[in-house]
C-alpha positions as CSV (number, residue, x, y, z in Angstrom):
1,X,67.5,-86.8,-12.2
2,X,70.6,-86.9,-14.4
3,X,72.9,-83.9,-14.1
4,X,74.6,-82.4,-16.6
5,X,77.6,-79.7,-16.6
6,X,78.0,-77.1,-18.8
7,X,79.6,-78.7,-21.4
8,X,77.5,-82.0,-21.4
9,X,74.6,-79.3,-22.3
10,X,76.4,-77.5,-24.6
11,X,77.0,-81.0,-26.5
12,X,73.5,-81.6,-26.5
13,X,72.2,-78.0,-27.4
14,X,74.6,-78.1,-30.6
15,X,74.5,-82.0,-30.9
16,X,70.6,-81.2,-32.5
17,X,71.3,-78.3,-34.5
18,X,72.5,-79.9,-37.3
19,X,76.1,-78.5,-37.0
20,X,77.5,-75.7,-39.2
21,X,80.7,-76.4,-42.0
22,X,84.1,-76.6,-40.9
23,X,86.6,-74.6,-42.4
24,X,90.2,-75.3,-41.5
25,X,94.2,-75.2,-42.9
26,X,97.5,-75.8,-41.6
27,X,100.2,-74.3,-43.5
28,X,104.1,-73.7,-43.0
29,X,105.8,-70.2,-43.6
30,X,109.5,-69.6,-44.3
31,X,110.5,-66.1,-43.5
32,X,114.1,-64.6,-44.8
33,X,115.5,-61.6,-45.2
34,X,113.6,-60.5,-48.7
35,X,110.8,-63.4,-49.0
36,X,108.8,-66.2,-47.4
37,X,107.7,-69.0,-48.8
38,X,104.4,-70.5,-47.6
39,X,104.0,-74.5,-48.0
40,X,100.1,-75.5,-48.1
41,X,100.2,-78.6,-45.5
42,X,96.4,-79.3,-45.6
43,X,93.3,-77.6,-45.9
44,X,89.5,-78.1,-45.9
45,X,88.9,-75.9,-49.3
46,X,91.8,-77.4,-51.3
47,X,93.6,-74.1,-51.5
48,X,95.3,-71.9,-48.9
49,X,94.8,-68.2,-49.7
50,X,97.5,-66.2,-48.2
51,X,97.6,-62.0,-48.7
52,X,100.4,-60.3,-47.5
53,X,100.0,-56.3,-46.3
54,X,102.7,-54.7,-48.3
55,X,102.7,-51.4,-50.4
56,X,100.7,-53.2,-53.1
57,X,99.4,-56.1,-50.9
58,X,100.9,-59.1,-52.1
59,X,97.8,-62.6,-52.7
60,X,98.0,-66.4,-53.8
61,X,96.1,-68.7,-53.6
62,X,98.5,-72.1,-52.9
63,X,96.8,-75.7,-53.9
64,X,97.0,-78.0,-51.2
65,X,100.2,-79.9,-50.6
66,X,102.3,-76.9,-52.6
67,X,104.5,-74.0,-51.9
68,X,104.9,-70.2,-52.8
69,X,107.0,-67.8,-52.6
70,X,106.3,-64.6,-52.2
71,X,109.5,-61.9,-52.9
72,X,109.5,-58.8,-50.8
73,X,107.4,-60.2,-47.8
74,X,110.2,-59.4,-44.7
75,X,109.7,-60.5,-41.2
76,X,107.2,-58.0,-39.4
77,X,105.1,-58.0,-42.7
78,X,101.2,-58.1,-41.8
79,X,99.6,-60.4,-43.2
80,X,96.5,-63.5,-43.4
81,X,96.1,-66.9,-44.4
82,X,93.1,-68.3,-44.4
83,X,91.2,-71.3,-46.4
84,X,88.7,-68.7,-48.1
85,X,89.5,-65.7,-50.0
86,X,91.1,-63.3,-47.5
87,X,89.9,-59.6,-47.3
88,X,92.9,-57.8,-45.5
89,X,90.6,-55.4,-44.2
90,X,88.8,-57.8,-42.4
91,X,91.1,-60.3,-41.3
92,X,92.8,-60.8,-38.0
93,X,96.2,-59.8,-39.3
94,X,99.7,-61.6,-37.9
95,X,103.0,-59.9,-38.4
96,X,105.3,-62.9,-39.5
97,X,108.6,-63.5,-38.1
98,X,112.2,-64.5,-38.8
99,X,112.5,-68.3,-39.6
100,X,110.1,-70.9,-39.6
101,X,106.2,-70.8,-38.1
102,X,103.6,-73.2,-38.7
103,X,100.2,-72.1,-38.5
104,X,96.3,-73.9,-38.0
105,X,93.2,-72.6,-38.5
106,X,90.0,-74.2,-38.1
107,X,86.3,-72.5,-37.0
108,X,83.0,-73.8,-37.4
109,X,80.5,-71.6,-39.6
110,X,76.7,-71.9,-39.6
């Protein structure tokens, strides 16, 4: 009788269902004193959409391989990058920081 742990099954209980769509980005974010700029390193969707939480919530959507910058985003800012559309009152928001930060997504969808 072969044995297996609960990962081997796991690999074989998802191994046969066909697998769902991957969805994932990696991006960099620059933030100064009045702006951050957010370079689009890679993505699975060819665009990085970013939203910002500000008084009027600040969006882009930034092709792959480009930058943005976004004026008036300071550090503590909420906000959500994703590589769909982001709904800001859905997502799990991140309060950006002073400097540089580099950021990966990636989840599996059904």
């Amino acid at each position: 009788m072969v044995r297996l742990g609960v990962a081997g099954l796991a690999a074989l209980l998802l191994g046969g269902c066909g697998g769902g769509e991957r969805s994932a980005l990696s991006v960099s974010l620059r933030a100064e004193s009045s702006a951050a700029t957010v370079q689009c390193v890679d993505t699975s969707s060819g665009l990085c959409h970013v939203a910002f939480a500000t008084a009027t919530p600040l969006r882009g959507d930034i092709p792959k391989g480009e930058s943005r910058r976004f004026e008036g985003v300071v550090p503590g800012t909420p906000m959500c990058i994703e590589p769909e559309p982001v709904d800001l009152s859905k997502c799990n928001r991140t309060a950006i920081k002073q400097g540089t930060q580099k950021i990966a997504r990636s989840r599996v969808t059904s």
